[in-house]
N, C-alpha and C positions, 0 to 999 in steps of 0.2 A: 127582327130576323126575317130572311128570306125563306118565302116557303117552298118547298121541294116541289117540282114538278111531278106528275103521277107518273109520268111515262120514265123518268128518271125513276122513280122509285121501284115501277115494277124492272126495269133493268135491271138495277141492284139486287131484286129479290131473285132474278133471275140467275144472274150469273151465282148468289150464295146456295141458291139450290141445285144449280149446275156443278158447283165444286163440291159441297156438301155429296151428292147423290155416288159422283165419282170418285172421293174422296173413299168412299163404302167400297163401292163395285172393285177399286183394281188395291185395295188393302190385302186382300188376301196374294195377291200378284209379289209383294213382298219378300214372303216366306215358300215361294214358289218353286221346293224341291230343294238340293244340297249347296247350289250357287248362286250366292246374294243378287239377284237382278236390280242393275244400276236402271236400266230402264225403265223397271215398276219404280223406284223413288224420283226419276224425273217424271214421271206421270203426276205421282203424288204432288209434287213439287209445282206443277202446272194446278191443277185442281186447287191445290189449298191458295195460289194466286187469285183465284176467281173467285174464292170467298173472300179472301180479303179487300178484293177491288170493291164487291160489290158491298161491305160492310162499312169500308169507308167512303164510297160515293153515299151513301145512307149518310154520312156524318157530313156530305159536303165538301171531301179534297178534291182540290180539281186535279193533284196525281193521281189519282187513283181512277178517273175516266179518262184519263189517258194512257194506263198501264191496262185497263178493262179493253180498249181498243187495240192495243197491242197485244193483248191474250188473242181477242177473235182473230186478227192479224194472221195473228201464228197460226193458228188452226184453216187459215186461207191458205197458205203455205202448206201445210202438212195435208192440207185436201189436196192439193193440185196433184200427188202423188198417189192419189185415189181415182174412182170414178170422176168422169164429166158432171152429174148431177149431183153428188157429193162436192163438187168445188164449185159450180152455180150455187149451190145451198147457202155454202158457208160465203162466199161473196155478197148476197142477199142477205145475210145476217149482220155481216160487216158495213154495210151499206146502210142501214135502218137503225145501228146502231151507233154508228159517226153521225146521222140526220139526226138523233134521238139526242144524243148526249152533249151536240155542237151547235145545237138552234140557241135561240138568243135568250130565253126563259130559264135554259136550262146553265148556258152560262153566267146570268145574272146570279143562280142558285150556287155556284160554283165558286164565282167571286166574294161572296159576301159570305157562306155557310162556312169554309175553310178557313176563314180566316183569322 
């Protein structure tokens, strides 16, 4: 078996404790008053994606760092609707993390751990 690259692995623990943390923060967003906010359940719905990306790049799918890159993705989009320094941020995030999870070490890890 192919052994997982470390920068891949802390990815992965990244994004499960990015979803994890947010998964917490906007739960109570749910039940936020008399009218069901569809928006707190697509939050949720965002969040619980990043733990799952990052649980099974931990396993090795090469979907799942590719769906990890289309989480940040989104979040580069959804900044540009923010501050300047809030969409350099998240571009800088998205950047290091396509380098991260598309160098050649970590695609050999991807080919053979999935499969």
């Amino acid at each position: 078996m192919n052994k997982r690259p470390i920068p891949v692995t802390i990815i992965a623990w990244v994004y499960i404790a990015t979803g994890a943390v947010g998964l917490v923060y906007h739960f109570r967003d749910l039940n936020g008053g008399s009218v069901f906010r569809y928006d707190a359940l697509g939050i949720e719905l965002v969040r619980m994606t990043a733990v799952v990306c990052g649980a099974f790049m931990l396993r090795g799918h090469d979907w799942a760092r590719w769906v990890a890159l289309a989480w940040i993705g989104f979040h580069v989009i959804v900044s540009a609707f923010h501050t300047l320094p809030e969409l350099a941020m998240h571009c800088l995030f998205f950047a290091v993390i396509a380098w991260i999870l598309f160098r050649r070490d970590a695609a050999r890890y991807f080919r053979t751990a999935g499969a």
